[in-house]
Structures are given as structure tokens and as C-alpha cells.
Backbone bond lengths (Angstrom), bond angles and torsions (degrees), N, CA, C in turn:
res aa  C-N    CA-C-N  psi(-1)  N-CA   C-N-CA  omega(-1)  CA-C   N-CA-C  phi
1 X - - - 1.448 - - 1.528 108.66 -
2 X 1.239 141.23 146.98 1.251 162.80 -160.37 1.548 97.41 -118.88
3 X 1.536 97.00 120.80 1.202 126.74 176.89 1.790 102.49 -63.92
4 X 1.580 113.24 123.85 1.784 115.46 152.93 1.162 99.07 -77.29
5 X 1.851 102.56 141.58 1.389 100.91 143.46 1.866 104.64 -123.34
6 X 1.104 104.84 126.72 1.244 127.25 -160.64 1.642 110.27 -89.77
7 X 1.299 143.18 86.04 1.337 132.07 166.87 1.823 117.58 -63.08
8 X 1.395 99.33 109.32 1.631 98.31 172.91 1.394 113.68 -127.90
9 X 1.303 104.66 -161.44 1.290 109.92 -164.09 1.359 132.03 79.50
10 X 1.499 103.79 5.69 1.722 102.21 161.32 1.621 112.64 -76.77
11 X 1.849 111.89 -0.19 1.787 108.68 138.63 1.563 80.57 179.37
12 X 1.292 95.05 130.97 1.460 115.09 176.07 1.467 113.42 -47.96
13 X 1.441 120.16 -49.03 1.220 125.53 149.80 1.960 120.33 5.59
14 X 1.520 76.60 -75.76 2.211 102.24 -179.66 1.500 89.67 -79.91
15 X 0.302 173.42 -18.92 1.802 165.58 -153.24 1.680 95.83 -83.64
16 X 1.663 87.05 -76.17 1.388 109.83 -169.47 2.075 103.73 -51.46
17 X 1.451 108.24 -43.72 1.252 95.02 -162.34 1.846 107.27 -82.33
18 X 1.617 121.81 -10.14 1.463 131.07 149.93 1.322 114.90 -39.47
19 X 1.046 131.62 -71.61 1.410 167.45 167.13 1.378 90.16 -21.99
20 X 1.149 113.11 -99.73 1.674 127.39 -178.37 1.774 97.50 -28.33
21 X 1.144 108.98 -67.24 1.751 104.66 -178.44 0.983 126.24 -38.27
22 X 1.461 119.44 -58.53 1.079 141.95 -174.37 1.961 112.59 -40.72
23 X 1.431 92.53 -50.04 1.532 113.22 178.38 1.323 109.71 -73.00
24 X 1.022 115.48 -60.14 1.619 113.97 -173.04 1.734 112.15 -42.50
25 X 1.417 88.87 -46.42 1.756 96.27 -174.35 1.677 106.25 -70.69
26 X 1.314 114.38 -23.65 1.599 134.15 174.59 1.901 101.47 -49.28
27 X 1.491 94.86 -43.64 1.327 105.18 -168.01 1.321 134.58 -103.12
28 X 1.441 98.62 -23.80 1.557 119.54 157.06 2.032 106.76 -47.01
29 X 1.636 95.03 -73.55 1.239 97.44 175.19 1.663 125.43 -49.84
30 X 1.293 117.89 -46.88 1.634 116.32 -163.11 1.652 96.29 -92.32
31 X 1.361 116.80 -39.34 1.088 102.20 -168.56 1.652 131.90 99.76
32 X 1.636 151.69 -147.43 0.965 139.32 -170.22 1.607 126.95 -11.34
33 X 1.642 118.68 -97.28 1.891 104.44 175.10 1.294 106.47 -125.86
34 X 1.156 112.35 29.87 1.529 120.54 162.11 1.546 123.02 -52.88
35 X 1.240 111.72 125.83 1.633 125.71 176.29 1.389 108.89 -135.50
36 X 1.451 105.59 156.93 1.455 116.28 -164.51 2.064 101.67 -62.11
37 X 0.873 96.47 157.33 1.929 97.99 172.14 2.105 84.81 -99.21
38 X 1.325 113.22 137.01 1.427 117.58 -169.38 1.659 80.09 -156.46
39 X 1.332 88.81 132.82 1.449 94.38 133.45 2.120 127.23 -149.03
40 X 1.451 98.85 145.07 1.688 108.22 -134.98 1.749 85.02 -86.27
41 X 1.316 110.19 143.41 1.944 103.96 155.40 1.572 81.79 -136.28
42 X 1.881 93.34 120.28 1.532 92.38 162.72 1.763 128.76 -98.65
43 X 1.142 141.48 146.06 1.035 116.87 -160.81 1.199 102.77 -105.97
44 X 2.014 139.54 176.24 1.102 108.91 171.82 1.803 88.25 -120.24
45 X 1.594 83.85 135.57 1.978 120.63 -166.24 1.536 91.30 -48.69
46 X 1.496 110.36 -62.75 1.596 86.11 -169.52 1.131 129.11 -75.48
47 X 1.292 140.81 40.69 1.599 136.34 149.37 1.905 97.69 -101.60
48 X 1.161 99.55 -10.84 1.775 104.17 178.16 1.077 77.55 -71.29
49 X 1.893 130.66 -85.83 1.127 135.10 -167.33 1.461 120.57 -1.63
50 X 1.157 99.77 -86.33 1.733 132.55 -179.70 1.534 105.47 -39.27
51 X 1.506 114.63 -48.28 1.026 90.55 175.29 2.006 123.01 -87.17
52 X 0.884 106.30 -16.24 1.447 97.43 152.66 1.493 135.20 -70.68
53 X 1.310 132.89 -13.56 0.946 147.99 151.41 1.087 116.54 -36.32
54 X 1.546 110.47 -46.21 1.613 148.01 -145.49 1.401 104.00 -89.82
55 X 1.205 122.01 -51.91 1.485 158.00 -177.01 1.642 97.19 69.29
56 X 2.093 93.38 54.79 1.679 100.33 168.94 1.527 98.06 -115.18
57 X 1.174 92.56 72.27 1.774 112.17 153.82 1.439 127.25 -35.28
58 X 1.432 115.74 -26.90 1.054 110.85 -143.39 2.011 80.27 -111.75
59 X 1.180 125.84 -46.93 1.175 132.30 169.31 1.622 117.51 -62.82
60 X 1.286 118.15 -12.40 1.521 119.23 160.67 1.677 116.47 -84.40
61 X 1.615 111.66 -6.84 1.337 112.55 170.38 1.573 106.46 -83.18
62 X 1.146 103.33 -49.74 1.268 124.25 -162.20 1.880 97.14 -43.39
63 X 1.334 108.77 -57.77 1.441 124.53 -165.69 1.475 87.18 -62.57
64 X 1.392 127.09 -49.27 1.456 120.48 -156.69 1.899 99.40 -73.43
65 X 1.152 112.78 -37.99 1.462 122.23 -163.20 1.548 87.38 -75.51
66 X 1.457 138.78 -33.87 1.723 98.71 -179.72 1.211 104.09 -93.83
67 X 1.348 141.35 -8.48 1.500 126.77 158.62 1.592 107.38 -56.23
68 X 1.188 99.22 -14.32 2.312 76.37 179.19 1.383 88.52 -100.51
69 X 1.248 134.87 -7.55 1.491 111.52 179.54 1.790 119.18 -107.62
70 X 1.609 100.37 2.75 1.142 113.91 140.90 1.491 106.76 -76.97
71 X 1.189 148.40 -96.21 1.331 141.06 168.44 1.395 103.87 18.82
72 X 1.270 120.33 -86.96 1.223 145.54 178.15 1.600 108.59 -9.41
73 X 1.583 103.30 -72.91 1.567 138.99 -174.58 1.575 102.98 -58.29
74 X 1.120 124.13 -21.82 1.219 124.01 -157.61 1.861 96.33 -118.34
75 X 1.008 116.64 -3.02 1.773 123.75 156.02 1.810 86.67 123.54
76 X 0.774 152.55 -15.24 1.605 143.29 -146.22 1.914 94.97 -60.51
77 X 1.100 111.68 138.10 1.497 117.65 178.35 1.155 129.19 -101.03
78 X 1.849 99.73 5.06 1.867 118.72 -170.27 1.654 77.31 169.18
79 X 1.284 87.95 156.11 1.407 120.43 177.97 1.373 125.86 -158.21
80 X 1.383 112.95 118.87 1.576 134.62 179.69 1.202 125.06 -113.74
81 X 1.560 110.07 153.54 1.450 110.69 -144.23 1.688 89.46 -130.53
């Protein structure tokens, strides 16, 4: 199975309800106590915020792009946002 690495926290809210999906369908498919292998980087939204506010686009990648390469570092084999 192939590790998620999952970027959240653009509202904990979605995080949490990804998460839950992610597994269920983990388990639908495999069956017995199987759960997805994930691993989570949450971000915190309001410096996302701010920078949209900002219309510094380019610094809201930036923040998002080293959470996937933390992801990355930390085994993730794909990463979704």
C-alpha cells in the first residue's frame, strides 16, 4: 500500500472529514482493520489567509510547496491537497 501524504489544515474541519474518507474507502476495499498508511502536514489557514488577502500568491505556494516536501521527507508517495 502507498503511503498518503495529505496537506490539511486549510480547516481542520476538511482535514478531519478527508481523513475519515480516506479510511473508510481503505476499508470498504481491503476489508478486516485495515487503514490507510497517511501521513498528515497540517498547515495553519491563516498565514494561507493573509496571504490571499495579500494577493501574495506566490508566497501561499511557497508555504504549501514545503509542506509537500516535508510530506515527501517523511515517506508520502503522492500528496493531496
Amino acid at each position: 500500500m502507498k503511503t498518503i501524504g495529505l496537506i490539511g489544515g486549510m480547516s481542520w474541519e476538511s482535514s478531519l472529514e478527508y481523513y475519515r474518507l480516506i479510511n473508510e474507502e481503505v476499508k470498504e476495499r481491503l476489508g478486516g482493520l485495515h487503514s490507510a498508511k497517511c501521513v498528515l502536514y497540517s498547515v495553519d489557514f491563516e498565514e494561507i489567509e493573509i496571504c490571499q488577502r495579500n494577493d501574495e500568491w506566490e508566497k501561499a505556494g511557497e508555504i504549501l510547496a514545503r509542506a509537500a516536501l516535508s510530506l515527501e521527507a517523511a515517506g508520502a508517495d503522492f500528496i493531496v491537497l
